[in-house]
C-alpha positions as CSV (number, residue, x, y, z in Angstrom):
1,X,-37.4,15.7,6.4
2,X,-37.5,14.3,3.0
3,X,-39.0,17.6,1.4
4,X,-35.8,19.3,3.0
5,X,-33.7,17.4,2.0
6,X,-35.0,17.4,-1.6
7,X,-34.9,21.4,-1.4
8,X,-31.4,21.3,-0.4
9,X,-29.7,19.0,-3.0
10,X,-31.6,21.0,-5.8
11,X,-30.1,24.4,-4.1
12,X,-26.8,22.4,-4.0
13,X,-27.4,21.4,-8.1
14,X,-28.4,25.2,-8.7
15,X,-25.4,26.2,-7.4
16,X,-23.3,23.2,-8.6
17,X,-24.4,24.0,-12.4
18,X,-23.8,27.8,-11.7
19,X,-20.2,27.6,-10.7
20,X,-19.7,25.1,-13.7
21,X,-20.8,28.0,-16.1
22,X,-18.8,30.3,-14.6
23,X,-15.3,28.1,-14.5
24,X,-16.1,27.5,-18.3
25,X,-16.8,31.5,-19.1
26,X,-13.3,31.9,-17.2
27,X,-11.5,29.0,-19.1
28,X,-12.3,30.5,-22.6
29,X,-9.2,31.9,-23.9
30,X,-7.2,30.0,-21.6
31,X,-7.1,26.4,-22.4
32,X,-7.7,25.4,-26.3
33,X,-10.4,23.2,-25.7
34,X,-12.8,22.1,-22.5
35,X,-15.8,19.7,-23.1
36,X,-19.2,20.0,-22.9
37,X,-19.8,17.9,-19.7
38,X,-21.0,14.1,-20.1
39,X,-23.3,13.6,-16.9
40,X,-26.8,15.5,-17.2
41,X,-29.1,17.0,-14.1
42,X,-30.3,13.0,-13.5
43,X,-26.7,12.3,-13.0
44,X,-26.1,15.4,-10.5
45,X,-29.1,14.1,-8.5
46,X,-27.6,10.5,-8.1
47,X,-24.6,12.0,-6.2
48,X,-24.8,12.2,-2.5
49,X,-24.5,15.8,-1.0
50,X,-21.1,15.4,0.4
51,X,-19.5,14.6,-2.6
52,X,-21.8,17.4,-4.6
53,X,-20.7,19.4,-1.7
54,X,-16.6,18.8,-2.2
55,X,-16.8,19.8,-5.8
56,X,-18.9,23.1,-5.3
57,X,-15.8,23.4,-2.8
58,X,-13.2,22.9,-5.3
59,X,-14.9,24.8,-8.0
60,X,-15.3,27.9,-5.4
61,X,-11.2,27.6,-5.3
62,X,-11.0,26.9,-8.9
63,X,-12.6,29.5,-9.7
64,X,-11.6,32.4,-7.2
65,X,-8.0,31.5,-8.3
66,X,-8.8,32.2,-11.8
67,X,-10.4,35.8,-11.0
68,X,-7.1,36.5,-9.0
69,X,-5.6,36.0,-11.8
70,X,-7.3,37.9,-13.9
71,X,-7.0,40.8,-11.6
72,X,-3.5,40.6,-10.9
73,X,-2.2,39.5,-14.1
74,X,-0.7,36.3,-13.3
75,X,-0.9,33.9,-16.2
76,X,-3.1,30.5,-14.9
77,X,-0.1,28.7,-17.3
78,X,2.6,29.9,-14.2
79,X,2.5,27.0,-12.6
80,X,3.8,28.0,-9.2
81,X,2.0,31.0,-9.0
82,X,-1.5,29.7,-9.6
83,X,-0.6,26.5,-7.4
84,X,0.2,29.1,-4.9
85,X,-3.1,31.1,-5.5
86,X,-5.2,28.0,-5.4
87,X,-3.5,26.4,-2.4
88,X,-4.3,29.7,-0.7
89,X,-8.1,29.2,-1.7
90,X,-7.6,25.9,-0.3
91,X,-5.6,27.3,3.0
92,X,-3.3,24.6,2.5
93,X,0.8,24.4,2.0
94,X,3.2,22.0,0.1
95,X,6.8,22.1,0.7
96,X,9.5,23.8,-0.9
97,X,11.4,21.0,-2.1
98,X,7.8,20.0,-3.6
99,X,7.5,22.9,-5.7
100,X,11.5,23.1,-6.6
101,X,11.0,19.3,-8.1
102,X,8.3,20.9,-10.1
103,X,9.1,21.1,-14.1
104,X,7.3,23.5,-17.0
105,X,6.2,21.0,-18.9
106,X,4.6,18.9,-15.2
107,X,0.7,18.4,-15.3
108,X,0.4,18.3,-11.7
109,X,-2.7,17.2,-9.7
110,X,-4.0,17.7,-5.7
111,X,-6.0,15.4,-4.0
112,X,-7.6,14.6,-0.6
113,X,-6.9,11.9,1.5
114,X,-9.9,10.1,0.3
115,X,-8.0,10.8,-3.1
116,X,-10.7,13.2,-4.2
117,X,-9.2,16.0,-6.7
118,X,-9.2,19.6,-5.2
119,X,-6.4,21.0,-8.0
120,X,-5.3,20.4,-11.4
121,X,-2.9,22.7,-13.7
122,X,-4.0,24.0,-16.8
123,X,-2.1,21.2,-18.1
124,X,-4.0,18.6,-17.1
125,X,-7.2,20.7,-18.3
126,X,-5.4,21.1,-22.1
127,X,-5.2,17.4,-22.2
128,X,-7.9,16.2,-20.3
129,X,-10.8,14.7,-22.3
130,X,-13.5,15.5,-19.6
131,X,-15.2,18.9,-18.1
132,X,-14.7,20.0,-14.2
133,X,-18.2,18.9,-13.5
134,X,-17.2,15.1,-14.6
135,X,-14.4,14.8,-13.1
136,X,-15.6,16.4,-9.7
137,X,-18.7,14.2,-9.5
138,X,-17.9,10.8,-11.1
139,X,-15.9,8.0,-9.8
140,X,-12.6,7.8,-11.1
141,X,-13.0,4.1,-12.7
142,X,-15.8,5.0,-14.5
143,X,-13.8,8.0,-15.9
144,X,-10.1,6.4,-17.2
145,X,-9.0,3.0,-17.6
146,X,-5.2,1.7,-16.5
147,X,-3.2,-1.1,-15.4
148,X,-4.6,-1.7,-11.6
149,X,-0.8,-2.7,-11.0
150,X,0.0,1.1,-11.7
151,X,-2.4,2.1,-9.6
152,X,-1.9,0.1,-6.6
153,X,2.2,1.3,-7.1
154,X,1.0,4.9,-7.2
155,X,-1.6,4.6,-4.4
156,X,1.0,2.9,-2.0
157,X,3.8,5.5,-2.9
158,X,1.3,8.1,-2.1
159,X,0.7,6.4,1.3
160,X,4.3,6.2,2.0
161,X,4.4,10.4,1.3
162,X,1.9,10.9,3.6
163,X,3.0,8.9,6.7
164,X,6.3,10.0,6.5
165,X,5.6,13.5,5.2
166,X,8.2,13.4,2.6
167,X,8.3,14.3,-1.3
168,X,9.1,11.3,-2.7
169,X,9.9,10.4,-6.2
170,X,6.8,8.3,-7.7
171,X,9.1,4.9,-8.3
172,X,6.8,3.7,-11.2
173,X,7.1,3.3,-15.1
174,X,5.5,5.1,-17.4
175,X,2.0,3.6,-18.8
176,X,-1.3,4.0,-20.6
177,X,-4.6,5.1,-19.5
178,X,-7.8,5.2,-21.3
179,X,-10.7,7.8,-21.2
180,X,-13.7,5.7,-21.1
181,X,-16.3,7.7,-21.4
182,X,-15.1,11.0,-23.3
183,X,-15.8,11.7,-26.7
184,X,-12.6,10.6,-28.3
185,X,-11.8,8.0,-25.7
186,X,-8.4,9.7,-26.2
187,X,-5.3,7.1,-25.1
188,X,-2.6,9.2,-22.9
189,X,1.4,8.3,-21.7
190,X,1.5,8.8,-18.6
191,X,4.7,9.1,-16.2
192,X,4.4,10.2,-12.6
193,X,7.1,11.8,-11.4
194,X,6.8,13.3,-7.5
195,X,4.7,13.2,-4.8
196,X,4.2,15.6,-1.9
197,X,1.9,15.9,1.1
198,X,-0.3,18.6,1.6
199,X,-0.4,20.7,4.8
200,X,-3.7,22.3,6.3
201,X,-1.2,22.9,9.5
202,X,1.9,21.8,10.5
203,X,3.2,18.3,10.2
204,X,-0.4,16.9,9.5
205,X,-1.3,16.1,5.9
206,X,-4.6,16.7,4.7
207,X,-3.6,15.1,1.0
208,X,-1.5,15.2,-1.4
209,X,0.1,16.5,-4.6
210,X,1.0,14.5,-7.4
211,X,3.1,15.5,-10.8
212,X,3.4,13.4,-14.3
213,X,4.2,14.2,-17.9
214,X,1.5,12.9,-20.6
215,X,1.7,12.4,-23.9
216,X,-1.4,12.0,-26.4
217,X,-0.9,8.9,-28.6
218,X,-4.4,8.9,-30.0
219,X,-6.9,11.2,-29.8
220,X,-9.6,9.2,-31.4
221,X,-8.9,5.7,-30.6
222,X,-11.7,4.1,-31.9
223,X,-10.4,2.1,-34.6
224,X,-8.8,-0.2,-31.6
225,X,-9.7,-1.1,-28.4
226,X,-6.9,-1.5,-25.1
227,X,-7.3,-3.8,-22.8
228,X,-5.6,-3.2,-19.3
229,X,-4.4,-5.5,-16.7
């Protein structure tokens, strides 16, 4: 049992790593910049197969969105479109009051129940400091830093979207977050702005989208260090 188990988490790291090269090959010419990734093979083979599993998942979507859209030429910046494409990849709906909230300048951002991150905008890749594969396989705390009053205020809204199945403005003030283990450790403004449940059929949520506007303020932070509360 122990040897198949092995053999599968190293087909599920082949494939993991394979679909990583890909989304990177398909990203070039799209976004300005996208990392090289921060967690190695030894990291990939501390992840347990579900969560390895969920990102070759979201990768699969990722990245059958972004060959749609190369064959239909609909420009990944569209942001309706390719939320369209990828929910489709996903076989999941948001409403339309959801998507008529949503602005040009949105990064916007879809999670799972168990908050794990199944789409992002080519906004959020521009100004994110990390690759696909780190953000997919590591824990969000060890990734960005904030205020955990912000994020319990975000989290609760987001519970409140679900139950009731409403969009609902997000209700908090803008902030700072912190990359902690990017290159730069880049410092971001962030602002959440709406969230809206996600539909795999009617009336039941299966997660949840959420939209902010960023702004850099440093990209190379170094010369200080923040300290959140």
């Amino acid at each position: 049992m122990e040897i198949s188990l092995c053999q599968n988490k190293s087909a599920q790291i082949e494939q993991f790593l394979a679909l990583s090269a890909k989304t990177r090959q398909q990203l070039a010419g799209v976004i300005n910049k996208y990392p090289a990734a921060i967690g190695d093979i030894e990291h990939l083979k501390q992840v347990s197969a579900e969560q390895l599993q969920n990102a070759i998942v979201s990768l699969q979507g990722f990245s059958l969105s972004l060959s749609e859209c190369a064959e239909t030429g609909v420009n990944p910046w569209d942001d309706r479109r390719f939320l369209e494409l990828c929910l489709k990849q996903l076989k999941m709906t948001v409403s339309q009051e959801y998507l008529d909230n949503l602005a040009s300048d949105d990064i916007v951002e879809g999670y799972t129940l168990e908050n794990i991150q199944i789409f992002r905008n080519m906004r959020f890749m521009e100004i994110c400091g990390y690759s696909l594969e780190d953000v997919l396989t590591f824990p969000w705390p060890n990734l960005y830093e904030r205020s955990t009053t912000i994020t319990d205020k975000v989290l609760e809204r987001v519970r409140e979207a679900i139950e009731t199945t409403r969009v609902l403005a997000a209700n908090t003030e803008n902030h700072y977050m912190k990359e902690r283990a990017s290159s730069t450790r880049q410092v971001v403004e962030v602002g959440f702005r709406y969230i809206g449940p996600l539909f795999s059929s009617p009336g039941k949520p299966s997660g949840y989208l959420i939209s902010c506007r960023a702004k850099m303020l440093d990209e190379m932070p170094s010369r200080h260090e923040l300290r959140f509360l």
